[in-house]
Structure formats: structure tokens, C-alpha cells
Phi, psi and omega in degrees: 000348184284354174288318188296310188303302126005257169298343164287012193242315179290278162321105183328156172283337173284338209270144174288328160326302195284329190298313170301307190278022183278298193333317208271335161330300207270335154249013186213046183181306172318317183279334194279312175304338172298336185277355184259338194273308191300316171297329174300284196101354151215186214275014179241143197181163118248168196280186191255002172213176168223179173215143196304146202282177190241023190230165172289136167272170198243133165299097200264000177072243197222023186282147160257153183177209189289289214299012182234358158305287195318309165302330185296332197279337197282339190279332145320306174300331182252041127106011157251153214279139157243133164276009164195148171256137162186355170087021178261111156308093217245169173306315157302313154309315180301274188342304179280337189286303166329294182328286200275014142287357141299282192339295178289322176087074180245119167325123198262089148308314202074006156250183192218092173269161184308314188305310180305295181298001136276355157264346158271359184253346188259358219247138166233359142237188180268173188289165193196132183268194198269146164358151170179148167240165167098232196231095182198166176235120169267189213212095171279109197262328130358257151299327202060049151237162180249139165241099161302102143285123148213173208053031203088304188280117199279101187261356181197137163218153205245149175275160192215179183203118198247217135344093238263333210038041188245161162291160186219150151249167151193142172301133130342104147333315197255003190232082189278157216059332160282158175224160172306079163295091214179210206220149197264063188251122156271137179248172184273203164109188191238124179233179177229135183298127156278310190200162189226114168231145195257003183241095153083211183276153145217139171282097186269155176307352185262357205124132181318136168228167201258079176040081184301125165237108187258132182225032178176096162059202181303353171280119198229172171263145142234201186238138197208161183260002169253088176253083221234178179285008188211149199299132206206015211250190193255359170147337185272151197244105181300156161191187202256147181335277158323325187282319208274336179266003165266338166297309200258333178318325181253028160063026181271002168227072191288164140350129173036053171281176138301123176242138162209132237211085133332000000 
């Protein structure tokens, strides 16, 4: 009930917005998501079906009000994580919004545009990463997407930005006059978080990263402040500042979690 609650809090109490979108919580969600959240361990979930929403969503483009309150929720129910409903297009949104225009294979802007806003109002199920069982964070290298596993159940999914696999030259960060060579490759395959570090910024030899959780080598999820739609990192897999303190806050990549990396 704390969702309901949420949004009457958010949503004028008069708006036709906020009356749908309490209406459409309380049948086409609410209860599967608390239960997804709860099994989870965190605050993002969805049911294993939807039912198509039953009003037009409004393209609001990267605008704030109610009808982008009405999208943050919708895009929580199909499982990409917003860090607040609150009706601010905020980085996270840009974020989630990017994800599931992946997701679907919609050019990923990051705006919610007429197309996007008829595919989110038609989607009937939530996002979901490849079979698994157990615990594990998959890696769509493809898509670019983090798929949050748990039990099997795909409980979040993040836009990310991994690796180019082109050659690279750079100045050293940490060395000056020296440079760097190599190949901007995430590989694939199932690894385990090796080591973690949790305060802030570090000055990696590539350029600042966000509280690095590394699980190959030198390869890490971090947090960065360029996360764009297509692959871009030097091999390490971005996701954005926020999306990365969210990571360690709900503990899905503790010491030796599962990474599989697609």
C-alpha cells in the first residue's frame, strides 16, 4: 500500500491523472509488485503478466508534471528501475526510459515520444534476462541491458554501457606522459565480484569511476557520468551514479554474487 500512498501524495488529489493512475495500481499491479519487491529484496518489481494499460499514456518527451509521474510508474511495473515517482524527469528516468527502448527496439533517446508512449501503454509483460536460476546480474551485451536477477526472476533492468571492442590509445590518468593501449572488450562469460570499493569517485588509469565492483580483473559495474546508448566504455560496464548506489544499497552484487556477462 505504500506505492498507493506515494502517489496520492504526489498526484493533486483533484487530477484525473492521479485517479487513473491510483485505479490502474490497485488492478493491474500493485499486489504482484509488492510481492516481487519483497522476494527481492528490492524496491523494484514486477508481475509476470501485465494487462495493457487502459488509457493513452501522453508522450511528455523529457518534460515534468503528473503524465510523467503516470510513466515513471509504468515503466517500474515493467521492471526498469526509477529511482523516485515523483514526476520530475529526472537522470533516472532518462535512464529507464533509454532501457526500454532498448528493450523493445525502439531508437533509445531517452525521450517518450508517441511511439514509446504506445508501447508502454500496449506492454504486457516485464522485462526479463535470459533463463536462470538463482541469484545472478546478466549482462546483454547486445541490448545493453543489466538484467537484476533473483530466484529466476528477473526483478530490474538497467540501461548500461559496456565495451566497444575497438582498439584504444590514451594518456594514463594516473601516470602523466604515459599511455595506455588495449582493446575496449567486456568478455563474455559467468564470473563472481572479486573486490569492491564503496567511497565515491576513483581515479582509474582511464578517467573517474563511481564505487567500482569488479568482477574480471580490471573489469568492473561502475558509476559514471556518461552512460549513452550504445557501447562506450573502455571494457567496464556504466550505468549511471544513481543506478550504481543502488546497487550497493540493495546488495545484488555483494563479494562473489554471479555476474554473466552475454
Amino acid at each position: 500500500m505504500h506505492v498507493m500512498k506515494r502517489i496520492r501524495h504526489i498526484l493533486s488529489a483533484g487530477s484525473a491523472v492521479g485517479i487513473v493512475a491510483c485505479t490502474v495500481l490497485s488492478v493491474a499491479g500493485v499486489s504482484g509488485v509488492a510481492h516481487g519487491a519483497k522476494r527481492a529484496g528490492v524496491a523494484v518489481s514486477a508481475p509476470r503478466e501485465l494487462a495493457p494499460y487502459p488509457f493513452a499514456l501522453v508522450a511528455v518527451g523529457q518534460q515534468d508534471g503528473t503524465d510523467t509521474a503516470v510513466i515513471q510508474l509504468r515503466l517500474n511495473d515493467l521492471g526498469f528501475w526509477v529511482q523516485n515517482v515523483d514526476g520530475k524527469f529526472d537522470l533516472t528516468t532518462k535512464q529507464a526510459v533509454m532501457a526500454y527502448q532498448k528493450y523493445v527496439g525502439i531508437t533509445a533517446t531517452g525521450r517518450v515520444d508517441a511511439k514509446t508512449a504506445a508501447a508502454l501503454a500496449m506492454a504486457q509483460f516485464p522485462a526479463a534476462g535470459q533463463a536462470s536460476r538463482g541469484d545472478v546480474v546478466q549482462v546483454d551485451k547486445e541490448k545493453q541491458l543489466a538484467f537484476v536477477m533473483r530466484e529466476g526472476i528477473t526483478v530490474m533492468a538497467l540501461n548500461v554501457s559496456t565495451g566497444n571492442d575497438k582498439p584504444y590509445e590514451e594518456p594514463d590518468a594516473n601516470t602523466p606522459g604515459e599511455m595506455i593501449k588495449g582493446v575496449a572488450l567486456t568478455r563474455e562469460g559467468k564470473f563472481r565480484v572479486q573486490r569492491r570499493r564503496s567511497d565515491g569517485w576513483w581515479d582509474g588509469d582511464m578517467g573517474p569511476i563511481y564505487r567500482p565492483i569488479y568482477f574480471d580483473g580490471g573489469i568492473a559495474f561502475h558509476g559514471s557520468a556518461v552512460v549513452p546508448a550504445y557501447p562506450a566504455s573502455h571494457g567496464c560496464i556504466r550505468v549511471s551514479v544513481p543506478a550504481m548506489d543502488m546497487l550497493w544499497e540493495t546488495g545484488v552484487l555483494e563479494f562473489d554474487a554471479r555476474v554473466w556477462v552475454y
